[in-house]
C-alpha positions in Angstrom: 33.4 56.8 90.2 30.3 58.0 89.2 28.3 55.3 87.9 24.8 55.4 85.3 21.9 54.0 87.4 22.7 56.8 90.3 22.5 59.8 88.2 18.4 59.3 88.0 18.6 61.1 91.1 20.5 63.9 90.0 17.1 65.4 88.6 16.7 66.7 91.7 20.1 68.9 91.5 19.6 69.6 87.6 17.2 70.8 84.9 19.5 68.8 82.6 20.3 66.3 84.6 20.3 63.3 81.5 22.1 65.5 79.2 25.0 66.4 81.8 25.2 63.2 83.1 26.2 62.1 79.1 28.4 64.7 78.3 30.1 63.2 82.0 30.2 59.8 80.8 31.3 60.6 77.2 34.3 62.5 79.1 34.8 59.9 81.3 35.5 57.2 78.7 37.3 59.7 76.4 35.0 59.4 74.0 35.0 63.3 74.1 38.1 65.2 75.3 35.9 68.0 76.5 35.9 67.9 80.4 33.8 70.8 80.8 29.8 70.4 81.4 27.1 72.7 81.5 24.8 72.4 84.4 20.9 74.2 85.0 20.3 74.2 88.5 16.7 74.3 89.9 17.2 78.2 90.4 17.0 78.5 86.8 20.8 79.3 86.9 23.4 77.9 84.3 27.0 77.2 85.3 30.1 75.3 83.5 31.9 73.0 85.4 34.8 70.6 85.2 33.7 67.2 84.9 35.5 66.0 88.3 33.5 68.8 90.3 30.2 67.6 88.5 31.0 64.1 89.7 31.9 65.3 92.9 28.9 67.4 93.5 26.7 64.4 92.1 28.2 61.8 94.6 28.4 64.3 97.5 24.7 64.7 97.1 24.1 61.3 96.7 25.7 60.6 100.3 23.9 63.3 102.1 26.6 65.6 102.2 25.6 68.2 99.9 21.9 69.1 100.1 21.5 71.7 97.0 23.4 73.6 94.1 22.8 76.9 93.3 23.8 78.2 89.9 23.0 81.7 90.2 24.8 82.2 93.5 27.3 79.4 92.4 27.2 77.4 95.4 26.6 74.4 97.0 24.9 74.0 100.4 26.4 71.6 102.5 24.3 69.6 105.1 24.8 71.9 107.9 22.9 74.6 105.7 26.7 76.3 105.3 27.5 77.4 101.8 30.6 76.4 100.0 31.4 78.1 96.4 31.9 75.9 93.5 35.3 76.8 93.2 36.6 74.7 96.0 34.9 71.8 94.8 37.7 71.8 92.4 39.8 70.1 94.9 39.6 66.1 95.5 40.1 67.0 99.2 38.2 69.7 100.2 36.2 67.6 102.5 39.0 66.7 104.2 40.4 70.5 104.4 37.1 72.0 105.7 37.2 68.9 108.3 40.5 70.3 109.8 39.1 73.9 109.6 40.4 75.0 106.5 38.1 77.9 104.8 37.2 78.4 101.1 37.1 82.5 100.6 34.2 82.4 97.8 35.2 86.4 97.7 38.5 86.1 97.1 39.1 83.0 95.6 41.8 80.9 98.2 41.6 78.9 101.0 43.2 79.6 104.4 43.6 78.6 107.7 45.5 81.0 110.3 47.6 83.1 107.9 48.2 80.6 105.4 46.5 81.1 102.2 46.3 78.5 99.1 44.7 79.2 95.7 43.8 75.2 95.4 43.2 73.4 97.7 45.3 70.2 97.0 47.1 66.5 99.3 50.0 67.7 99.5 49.2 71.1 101.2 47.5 68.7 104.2 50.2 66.7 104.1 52.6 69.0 105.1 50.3 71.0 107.3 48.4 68.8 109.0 49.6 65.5 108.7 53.1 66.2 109.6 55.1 64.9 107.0 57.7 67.4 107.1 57.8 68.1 110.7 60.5 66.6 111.9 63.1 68.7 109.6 64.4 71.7 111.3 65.0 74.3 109.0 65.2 77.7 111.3 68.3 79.6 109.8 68.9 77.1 107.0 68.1 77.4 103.0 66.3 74.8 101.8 66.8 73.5 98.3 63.0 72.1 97.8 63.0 69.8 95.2 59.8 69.0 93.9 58.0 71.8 95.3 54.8 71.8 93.6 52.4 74.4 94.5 54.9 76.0 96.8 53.1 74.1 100.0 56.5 72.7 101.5 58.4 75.8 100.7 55.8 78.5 102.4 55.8 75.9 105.0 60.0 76.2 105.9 59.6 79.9 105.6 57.2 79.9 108.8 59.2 77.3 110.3 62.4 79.9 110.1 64.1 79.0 106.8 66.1 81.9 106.0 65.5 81.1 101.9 63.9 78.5 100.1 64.9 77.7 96.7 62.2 76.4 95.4 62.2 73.8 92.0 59.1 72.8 90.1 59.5 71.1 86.6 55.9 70.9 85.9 54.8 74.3 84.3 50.6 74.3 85.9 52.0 74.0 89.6 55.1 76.2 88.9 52.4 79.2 88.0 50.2 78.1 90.9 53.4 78.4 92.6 54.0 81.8 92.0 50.2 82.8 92.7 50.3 81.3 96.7 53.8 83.3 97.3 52.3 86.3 96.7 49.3 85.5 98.7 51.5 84.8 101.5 53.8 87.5 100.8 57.1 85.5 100.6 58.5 87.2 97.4 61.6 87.3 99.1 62.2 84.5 101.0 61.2 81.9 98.1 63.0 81.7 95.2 60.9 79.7 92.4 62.6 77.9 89.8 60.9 76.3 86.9 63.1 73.2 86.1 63.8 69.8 87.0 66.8 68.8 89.5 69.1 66.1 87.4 72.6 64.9 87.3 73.3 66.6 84.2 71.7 69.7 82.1 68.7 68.8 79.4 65.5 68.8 79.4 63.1 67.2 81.9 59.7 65.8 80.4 56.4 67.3 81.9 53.2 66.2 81.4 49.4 66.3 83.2 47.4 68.6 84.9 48.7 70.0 88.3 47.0 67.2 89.9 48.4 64.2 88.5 51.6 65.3 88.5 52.5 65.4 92.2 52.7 61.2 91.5 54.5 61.4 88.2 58.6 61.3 88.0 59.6 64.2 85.7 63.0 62.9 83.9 65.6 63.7 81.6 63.8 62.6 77.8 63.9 64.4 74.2 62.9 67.6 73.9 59.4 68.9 72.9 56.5 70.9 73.7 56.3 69.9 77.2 59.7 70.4 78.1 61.6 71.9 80.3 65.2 72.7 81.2 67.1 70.3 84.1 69.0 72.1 86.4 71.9 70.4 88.7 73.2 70.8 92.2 76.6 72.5 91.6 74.9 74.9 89.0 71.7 75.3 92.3 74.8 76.1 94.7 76.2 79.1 92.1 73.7 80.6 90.8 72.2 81.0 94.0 75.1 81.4 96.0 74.5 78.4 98.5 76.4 77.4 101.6 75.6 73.6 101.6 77.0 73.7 104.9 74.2 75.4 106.0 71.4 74.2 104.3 69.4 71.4 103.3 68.4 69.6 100.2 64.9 67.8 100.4 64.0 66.1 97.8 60.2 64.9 96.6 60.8 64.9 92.9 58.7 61.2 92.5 62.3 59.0 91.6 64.7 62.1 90.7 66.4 61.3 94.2 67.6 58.6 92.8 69.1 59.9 89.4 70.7 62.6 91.5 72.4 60.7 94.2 73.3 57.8 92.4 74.8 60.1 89.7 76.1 63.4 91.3 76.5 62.5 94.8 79.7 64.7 95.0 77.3 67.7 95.4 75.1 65.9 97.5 77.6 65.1 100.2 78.7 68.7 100.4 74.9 69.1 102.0 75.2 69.0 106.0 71.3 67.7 105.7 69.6 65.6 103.3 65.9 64.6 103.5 63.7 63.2 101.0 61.4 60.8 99.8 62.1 57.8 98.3 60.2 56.0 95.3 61.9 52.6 94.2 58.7 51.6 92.5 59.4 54.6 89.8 62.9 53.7 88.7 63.0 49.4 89.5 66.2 50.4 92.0 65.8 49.3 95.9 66.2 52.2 98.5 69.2 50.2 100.5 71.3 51.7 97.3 70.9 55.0 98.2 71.4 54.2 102.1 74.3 52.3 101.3 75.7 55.3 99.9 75.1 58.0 102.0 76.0 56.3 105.0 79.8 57.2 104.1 79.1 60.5 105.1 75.6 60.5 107.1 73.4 58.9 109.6 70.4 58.4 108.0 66.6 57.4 109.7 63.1 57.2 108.7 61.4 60.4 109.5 57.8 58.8 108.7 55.2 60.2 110.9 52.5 57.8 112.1 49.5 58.5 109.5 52.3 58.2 106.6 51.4 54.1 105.8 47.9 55.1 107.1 47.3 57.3 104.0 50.1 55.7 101.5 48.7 51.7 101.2 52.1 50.2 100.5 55.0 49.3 102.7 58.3 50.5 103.1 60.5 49.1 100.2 57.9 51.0 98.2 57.9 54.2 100.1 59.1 56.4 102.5 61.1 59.7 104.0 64.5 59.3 105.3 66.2 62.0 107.0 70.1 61.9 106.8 72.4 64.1 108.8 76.3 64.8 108.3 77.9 62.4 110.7 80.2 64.7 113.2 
């Protein structure tokens, strides 16, 4: 949080510095709904920025991490004299991506490490490509059915791990478009499929709401239609429309509590899956995960498939949280 007394020293970033810092704090307490500020750098330059990457340039200067902003050239030098465009300062963690050698293109407007490109930097794309969280899933030769794909991190991340198709399923409709903008910078238009609805138990219409941001933490569920709506889509209607062995795939699930509405309520498509791995969320829908385990252990062996930073980075313990890997029992 960016708070009052520390933005005096922001005159040294902006012309404007009192008159940003207002339109920050009258955003911040939603006294305005307008989340977009206009900055004048010492270069005499004038940019508009989101609020969060005004706070986050403010702080970042503030602990020595970003030592000038310029507007004309729109962007920020970082202690090491390096330059960084605004742009990535969209991201909450793009400290943490440049720390594990991530790269913002300023040019081209996506971040990549290797051959893996991202328009947004965003947690979940470290968490499944540096901190391991799907790494114990082999997927080589398999379709995947990734619920709760998001920005299409997990799903480019089966393709170069040797799925043979992804199906991938995004309710929310900012990361589904996101989603379609990182396949085509990777160039998997024909091993992902995208799918803009929400896995459920039965067909209606799954609730969205939030930016792309907040939404990786939200459950999407079955609700009244409206504006933000979008259609459900089930397991047996996945497995014909897309003409799915389930013997020969997986179904990983990450859909925030869905996992629980869909094996509680249709787990005769589950158990035609030979693998089943996702994360659970008992703090979403007030039901304990040992229901679910206590079900699927008729047909699987299920484990944890935590890595080691998982309860680092999630502060909770594992009734609250977790990944559980379940395979059909021979």
């Amino acid at each position: 949080m960016l708070k009052p007394l520390k933005l005096l020293r922001s005159r040294f970033l902006f012309k404007n510095w009192f008159w940003a810092g207002l339109r920050y704090f009258l955003w911040r307490y939603g006294i305005t709904k307008n989340g977009i500020i206009k900055v004048v750098c010492r270069d005499g330059g004038v940019v508009e920025v989101p609020a969060h990457t005004y706070r986050s340039i403010v702080n970042n200067y503030l602990s020595g991490v970003i030592k000038d902003v310029s507007c004309r050239g729109y962007f920020v030098v970082l202690q090491d004299n390096s330059r960084l465009s605004l742009e990535a300062l969209w991201s909450s963690v793009w400290k943490d991506a440049l720390r594990l050698g991530w790269v913002y293109d300023g040019v081209n407007k996506y971040w990549f490490k290797g051959i893996v490109r991202f328009k947004h930097m965003h947690l979940p794309v470290l968490e499944v490509f540096e901190y391991g969280d799907h790494e114990g899933l082999d997927v080589k030769g398999k379709v995947v059915i990734d619920v709760g794909a998001y920005v299409g991190d997990s799903a480019i991340y089966f393709v170069l791990r040797g799925a043979s198709r992804v199906i991938a399923i995004e309710p929310h409709p900012g990361a589904y478009q996101e989603m379609l903008e990182n396949i085509r910078l990777n160039n998997m238009e024909g091993k992902i499929i995208p799918v803009n609805a929400g896995l459920a138990s039965k067909p209606g219409c799954i609730e969205t709401s939030g930016d792309v941001d907040s939404t990786g933490v939200m459950y999407h569920k079955l609700g009244n239609k409206h504006s933000n709506c979008v259609g459900a889509i089930t397991l047996n209607e996945v497995i014909h429309e897309f003409s799915i062995d389930p013997s020969n795939a997986v179904l990983k699930m990450d859909c925030e509590g869905c996992e629980y509405d869909v094996i509680l309520n249709d787990y005769s498509h589950v158990r035609l899956f030979n693998e089943v791995y996702f994360e659970y969320h008992p703090y979403q829908v007030g039901i304990p995960v040992s229901r679910l385990l206590s079900l699927l252990k008729e047909d699987y062996t299920c484990n944890s498939a935590n890595t080691e930073s998982f309860y680092t980075r999630h502060s909770t313990d594992k009734e609250q949280l977790g990944i559980i890997h379940c395979k059909r029992k021979a």
